[in-house]
C-alpha positions as CSV (number, residue, x, y, z in Angstrom):
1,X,-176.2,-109.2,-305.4
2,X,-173.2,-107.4,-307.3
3,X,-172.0,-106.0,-304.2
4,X,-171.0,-109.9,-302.7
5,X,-167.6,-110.7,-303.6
6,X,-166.5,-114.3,-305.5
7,X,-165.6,-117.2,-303.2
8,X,-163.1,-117.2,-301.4
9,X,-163.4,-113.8,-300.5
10,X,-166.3,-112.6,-298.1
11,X,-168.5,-109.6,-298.1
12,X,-169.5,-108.2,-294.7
13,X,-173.2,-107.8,-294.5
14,X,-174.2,-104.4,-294.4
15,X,-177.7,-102.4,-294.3
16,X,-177.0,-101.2,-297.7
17,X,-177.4,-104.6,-298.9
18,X,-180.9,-105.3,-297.7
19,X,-183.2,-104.1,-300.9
20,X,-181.4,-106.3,-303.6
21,X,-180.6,-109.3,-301.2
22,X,-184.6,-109.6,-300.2
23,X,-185.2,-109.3,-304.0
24,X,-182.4,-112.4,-304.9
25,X,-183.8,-114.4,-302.1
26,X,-187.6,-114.2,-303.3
27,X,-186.6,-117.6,-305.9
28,X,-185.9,-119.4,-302.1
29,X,-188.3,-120.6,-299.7
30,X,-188.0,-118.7,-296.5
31,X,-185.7,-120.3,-294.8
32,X,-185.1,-118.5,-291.3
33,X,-181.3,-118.7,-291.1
34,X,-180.6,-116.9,-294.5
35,X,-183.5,-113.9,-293.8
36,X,-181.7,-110.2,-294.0
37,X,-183.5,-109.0,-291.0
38,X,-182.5,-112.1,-288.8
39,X,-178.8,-112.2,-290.1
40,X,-178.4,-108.5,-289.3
41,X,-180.3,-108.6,-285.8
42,X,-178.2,-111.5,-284.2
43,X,-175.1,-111.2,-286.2
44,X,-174.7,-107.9,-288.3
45,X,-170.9,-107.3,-289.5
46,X,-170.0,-111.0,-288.2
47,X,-172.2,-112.6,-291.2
48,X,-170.4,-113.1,-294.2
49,X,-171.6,-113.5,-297.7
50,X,-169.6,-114.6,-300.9
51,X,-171.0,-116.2,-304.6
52,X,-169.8,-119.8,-305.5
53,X,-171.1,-121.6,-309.0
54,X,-174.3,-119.4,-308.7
55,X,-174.9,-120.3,-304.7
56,X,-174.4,-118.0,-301.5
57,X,-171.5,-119.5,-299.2
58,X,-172.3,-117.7,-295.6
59,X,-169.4,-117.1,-292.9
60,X,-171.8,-117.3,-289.6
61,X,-172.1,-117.4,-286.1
62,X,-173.5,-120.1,-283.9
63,X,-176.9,-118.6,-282.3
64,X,-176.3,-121.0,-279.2
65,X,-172.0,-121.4,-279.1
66,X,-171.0,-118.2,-281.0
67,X,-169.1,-120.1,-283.1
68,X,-167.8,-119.4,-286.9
69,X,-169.1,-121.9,-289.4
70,X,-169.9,-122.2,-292.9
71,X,-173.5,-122.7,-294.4
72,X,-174.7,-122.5,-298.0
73,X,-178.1,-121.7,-299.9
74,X,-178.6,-122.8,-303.4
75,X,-178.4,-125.8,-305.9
76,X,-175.9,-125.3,-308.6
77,X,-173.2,-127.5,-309.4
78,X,-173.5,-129.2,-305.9
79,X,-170.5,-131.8,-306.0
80,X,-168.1,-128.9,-307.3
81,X,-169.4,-126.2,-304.7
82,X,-168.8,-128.6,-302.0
83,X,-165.2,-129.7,-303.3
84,X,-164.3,-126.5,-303.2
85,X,-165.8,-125.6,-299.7
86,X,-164.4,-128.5,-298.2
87,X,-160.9,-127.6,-300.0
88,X,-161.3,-124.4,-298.2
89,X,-162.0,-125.6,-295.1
90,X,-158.6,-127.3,-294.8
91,X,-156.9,-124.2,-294.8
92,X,-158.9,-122.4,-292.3
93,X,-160.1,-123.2,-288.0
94,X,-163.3,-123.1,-289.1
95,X,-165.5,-126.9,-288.6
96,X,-164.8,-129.2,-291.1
97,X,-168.5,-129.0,-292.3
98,X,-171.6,-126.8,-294.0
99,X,-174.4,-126.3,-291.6
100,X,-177.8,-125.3,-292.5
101,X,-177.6,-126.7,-295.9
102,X,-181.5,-126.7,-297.1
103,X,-182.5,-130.8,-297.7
104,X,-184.4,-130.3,-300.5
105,X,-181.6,-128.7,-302.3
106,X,-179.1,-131.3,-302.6
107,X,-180.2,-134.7,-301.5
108,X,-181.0,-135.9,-305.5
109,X,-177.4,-134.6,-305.9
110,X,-175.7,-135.6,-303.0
111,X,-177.3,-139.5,-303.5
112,X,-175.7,-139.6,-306.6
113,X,-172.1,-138.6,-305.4
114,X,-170.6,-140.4,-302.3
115,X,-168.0,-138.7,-301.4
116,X,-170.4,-136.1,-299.5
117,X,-172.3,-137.5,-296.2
118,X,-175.6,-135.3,-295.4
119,X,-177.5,-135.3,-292.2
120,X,-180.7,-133.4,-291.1
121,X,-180.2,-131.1,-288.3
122,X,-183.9,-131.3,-286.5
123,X,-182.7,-128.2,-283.8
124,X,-182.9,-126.1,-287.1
125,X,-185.7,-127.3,-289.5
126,X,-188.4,-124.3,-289.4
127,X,-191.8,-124.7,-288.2
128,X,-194.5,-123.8,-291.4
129,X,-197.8,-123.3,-289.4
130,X,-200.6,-123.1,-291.7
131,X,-202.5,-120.0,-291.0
132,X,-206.1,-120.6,-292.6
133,X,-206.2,-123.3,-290.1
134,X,-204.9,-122.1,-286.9
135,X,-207.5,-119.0,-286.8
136,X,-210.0,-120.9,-287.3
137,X,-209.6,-122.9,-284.0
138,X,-211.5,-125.6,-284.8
139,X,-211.5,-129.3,-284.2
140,X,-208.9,-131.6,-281.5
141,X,-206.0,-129.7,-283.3
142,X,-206.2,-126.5,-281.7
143,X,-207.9,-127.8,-278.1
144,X,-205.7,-126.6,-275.9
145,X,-204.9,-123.2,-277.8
146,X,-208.9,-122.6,-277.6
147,X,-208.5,-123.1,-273.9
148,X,-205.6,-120.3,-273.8
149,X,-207.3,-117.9,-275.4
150,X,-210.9,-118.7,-273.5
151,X,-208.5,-118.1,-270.8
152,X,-207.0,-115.0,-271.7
153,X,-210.2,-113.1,-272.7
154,X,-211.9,-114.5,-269.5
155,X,-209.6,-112.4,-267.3
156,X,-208.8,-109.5,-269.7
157,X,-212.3,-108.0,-270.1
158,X,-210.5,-104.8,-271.5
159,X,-207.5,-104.9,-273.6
160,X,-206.5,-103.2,-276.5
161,X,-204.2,-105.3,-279.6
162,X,-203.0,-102.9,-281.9
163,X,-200.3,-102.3,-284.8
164,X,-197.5,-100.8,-282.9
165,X,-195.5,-98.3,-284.8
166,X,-191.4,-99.3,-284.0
167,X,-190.4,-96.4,-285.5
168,X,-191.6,-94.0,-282.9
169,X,-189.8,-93.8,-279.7
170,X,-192.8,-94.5,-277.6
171,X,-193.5,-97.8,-279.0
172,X,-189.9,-98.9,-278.9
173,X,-189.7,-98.0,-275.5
174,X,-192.8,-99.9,-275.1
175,X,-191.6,-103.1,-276.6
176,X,-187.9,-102.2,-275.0
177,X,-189.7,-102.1,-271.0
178,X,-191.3,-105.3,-271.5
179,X,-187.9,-106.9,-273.0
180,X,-186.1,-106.7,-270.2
181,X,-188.8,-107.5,-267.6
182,X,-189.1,-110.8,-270.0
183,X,-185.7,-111.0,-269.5
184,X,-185.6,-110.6,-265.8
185,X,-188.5,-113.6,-265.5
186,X,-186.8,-115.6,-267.9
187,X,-184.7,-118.7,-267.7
188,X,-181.5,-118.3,-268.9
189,X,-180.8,-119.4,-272.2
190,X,-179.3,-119.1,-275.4
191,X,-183.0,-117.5,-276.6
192,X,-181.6,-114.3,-273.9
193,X,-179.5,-113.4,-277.3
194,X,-183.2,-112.3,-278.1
195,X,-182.6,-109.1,-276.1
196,X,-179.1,-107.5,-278.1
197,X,-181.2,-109.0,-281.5
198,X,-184.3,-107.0,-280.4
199,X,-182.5,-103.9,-279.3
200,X,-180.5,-103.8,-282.4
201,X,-183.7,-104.1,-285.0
202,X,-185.3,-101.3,-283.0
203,X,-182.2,-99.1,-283.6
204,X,-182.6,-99.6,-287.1
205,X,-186.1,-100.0,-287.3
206,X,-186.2,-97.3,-290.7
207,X,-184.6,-99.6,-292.5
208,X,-186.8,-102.8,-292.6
209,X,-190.2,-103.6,-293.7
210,X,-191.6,-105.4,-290.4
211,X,-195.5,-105.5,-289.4
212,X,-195.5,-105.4,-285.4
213,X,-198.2,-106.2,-283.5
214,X,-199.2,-105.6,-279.9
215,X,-201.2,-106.2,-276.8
216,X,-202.0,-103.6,-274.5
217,X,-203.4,-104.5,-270.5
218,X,-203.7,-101.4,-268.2
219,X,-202.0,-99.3,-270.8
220,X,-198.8,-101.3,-270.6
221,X,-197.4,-103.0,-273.5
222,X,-197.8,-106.8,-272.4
223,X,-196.7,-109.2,-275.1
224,X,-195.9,-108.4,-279.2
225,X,-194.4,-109.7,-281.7
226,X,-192.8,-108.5,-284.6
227,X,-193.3,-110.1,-288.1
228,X,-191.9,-109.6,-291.8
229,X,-193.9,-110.6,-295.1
230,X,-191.2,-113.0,-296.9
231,X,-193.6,-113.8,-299.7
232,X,-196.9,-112.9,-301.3
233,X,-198.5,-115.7,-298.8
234,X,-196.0,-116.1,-296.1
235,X,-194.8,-114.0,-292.9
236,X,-192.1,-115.0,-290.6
237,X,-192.3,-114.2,-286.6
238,X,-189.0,-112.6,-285.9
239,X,-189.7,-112.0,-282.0
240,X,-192.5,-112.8,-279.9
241,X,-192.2,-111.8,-276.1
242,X,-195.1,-111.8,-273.7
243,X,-195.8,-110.7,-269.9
244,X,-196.5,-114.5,-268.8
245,X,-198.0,-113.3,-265.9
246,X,-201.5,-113.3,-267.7
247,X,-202.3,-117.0,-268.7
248,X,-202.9,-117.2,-272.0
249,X,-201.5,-114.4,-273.2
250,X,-199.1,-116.1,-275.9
251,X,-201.5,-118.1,-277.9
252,X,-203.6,-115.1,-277.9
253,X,-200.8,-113.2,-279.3
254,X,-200.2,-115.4,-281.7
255,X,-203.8,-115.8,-282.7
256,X,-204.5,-112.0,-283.3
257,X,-200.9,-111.5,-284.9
258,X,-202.2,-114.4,-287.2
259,X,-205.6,-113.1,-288.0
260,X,-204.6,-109.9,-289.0
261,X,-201.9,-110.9,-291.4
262,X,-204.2,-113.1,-293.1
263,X,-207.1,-110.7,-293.3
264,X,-204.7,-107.6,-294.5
265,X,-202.2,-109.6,-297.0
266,X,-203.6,-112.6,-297.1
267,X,-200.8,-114.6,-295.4
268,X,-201.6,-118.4,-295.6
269,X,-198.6,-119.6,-293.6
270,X,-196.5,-118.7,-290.6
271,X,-192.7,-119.3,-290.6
272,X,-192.1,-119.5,-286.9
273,X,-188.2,-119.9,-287.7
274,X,-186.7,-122.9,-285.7
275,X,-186.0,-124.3,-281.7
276,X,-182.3,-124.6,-282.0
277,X,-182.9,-127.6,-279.7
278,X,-184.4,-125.8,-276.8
279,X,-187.0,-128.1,-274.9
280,X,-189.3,-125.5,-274.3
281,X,-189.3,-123.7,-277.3
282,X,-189.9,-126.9,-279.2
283,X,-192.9,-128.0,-277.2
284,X,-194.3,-124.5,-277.7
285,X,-193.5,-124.4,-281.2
286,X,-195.4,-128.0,-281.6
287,X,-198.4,-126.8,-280.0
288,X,-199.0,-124.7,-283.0
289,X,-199.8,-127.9,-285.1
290,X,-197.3,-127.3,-288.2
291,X,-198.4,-128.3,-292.1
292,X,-194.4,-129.4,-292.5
293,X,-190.9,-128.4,-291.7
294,X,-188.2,-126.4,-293.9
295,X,-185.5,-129.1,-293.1
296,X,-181.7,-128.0,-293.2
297,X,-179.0,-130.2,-292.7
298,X,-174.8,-131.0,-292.0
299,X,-172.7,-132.0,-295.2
300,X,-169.3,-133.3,-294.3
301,X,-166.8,-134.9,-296.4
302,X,-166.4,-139.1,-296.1
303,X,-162.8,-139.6,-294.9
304,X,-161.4,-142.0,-297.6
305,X,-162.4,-138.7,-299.5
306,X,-160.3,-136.4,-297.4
307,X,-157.4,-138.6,-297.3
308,X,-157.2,-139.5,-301.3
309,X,-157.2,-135.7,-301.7
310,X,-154.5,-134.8,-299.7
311,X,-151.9,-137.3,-301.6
């Protein structure tokens, strides 16, 4: 990470960064908000990056307001970092906060100095489904996603799921048809962001290491998702769309896209990234039974703080 500039300065995030930033984030667990490929697909140029006491300050964007905010991933020097941040901030528009501040990084530190106030931020924990478990179906647990999928299969006597290959033209015009009729069918939300994300990670699909799975009905591309190995036994679901049209069709997706990362790298959990506070993407998200949560949080600073430091 030579290329990111010392606090206060920011460096732009660019394509050319992506090899040595996956390599520096591999000592993290994989936390959704601070993966390459999502950074780049929703935000690009807006995301920010600068080095403060050994940790990554981020200038980003607000999936749901568009907003500029701060966040930070690491653990050095917390109470130093975070006077400095918050010194910072005073000088700039930008919220008077750090978003997305990983809880297991600084709560021992943050107990033992006062002056900081830290509160989880459920909307943005990630969802750690265990794999082993979920293909195997078995049990109360997965009840209702056995139903989908006898559901599915009982009216899709012939369908194909296959790897899809997003750097041909055909498949990206497959995955790109079904986008927008997703779109079209869709409520509208902040998750319709998904579409410019999607279309910009196919333009630049060369550049990234994904593993993109689909489901084919008639010969038309009806739900995929598209996937990224983040460690030696984790993957992370970067999209999933489906044609919900055919009942069932998103646990099966899910189920397949599960099986064959586990049988081909060995993937024992699922980072299903976060539900930003959306009702129906957290009730879907829940429904895949997760083993735990990567919990983020807000830091601000305590106002008698503020106040002292400004005399």
């Amino acid at each position: 990470m030579s290329s990111v500039r010392l606090f206060p300065s920011f460096t732009p995030l660019t394509l050319g960064m992506y090899k040595d930033y996956v390599a520096y984030m591999g000592q993290f667990e994989s936390f959704s908000d601070f993966n390459f490929v999502s950074l780049w697909s929703y935000m690009g140029h807006k995301c920010q990056i600068s080095k403060l006491n050994g940790n990554l300050v981020f200038q980003m964007v607000d999936y749901k307001t568009h907003e500029p905010f701060l966040a930070m991933l690491g653990e050095n020097d917390i109470p130093n970092t975070l006077t400095q941040l918050f010194k910072y901030l005073r000088t700039t528009q930008l919220p008077k906060e750090v978003r997305l501040v990983p809880a297991r990084m600084v709560q021992d530190s943050l107990q033992k100095h006062q002056q900081f106030h830290f509160v989880l931020d459920r909307d943005n924990f990630d969802y750690i489904i265990d794999v082993t478990k979920f293909i195997k179906l078995s049990g109360n647990t997965f009840k209702s996603k056995r139903g989908d999928i006898k559901k599915f299969l009982t009216q899709n006597h012939e369908y194909e799921s296959r790897l899809l290959k997003i750097h041909s033209s055909q498949d990206r015009g497959h995955i790109m048809n079904l986008v927008k009729h997703w779109s079209a069918n869709g409520i509208k939300s902040p998750e319709h962001d998904d579409v410019d994300a999607i279309r910009k990670l196919l333009s630049h699909a060369h550049d990234f290491k994904t593993i993109d799975f689909g489901i084919f009905i008639g010969g038309k591309l009806r739900a995929f998702t598209i996937n990224e190995l983040v460690q030696k036994d984790t993957y992370m679901g970067h999209f999933g769309k489906a044609d919900k049209s055919f009942p069932g069709i998103y646990s099966f997706l899910e189920y397949e896209t599960a099986r064959y990362m586990h049988e081909k790298f060995g993937c024992k959990y699922l980072n299903l990234q976060q539900d930003l506070g959306i009702l129906n993407l957290r009730r879907s998200k829940l429904s895949y039974k997760p083993c735990k949560f990567l919990e983020k949080g807000t830091i601000t600073q305590k106002a008698t703080i503020i106040n002292h430091t400004k005399i």
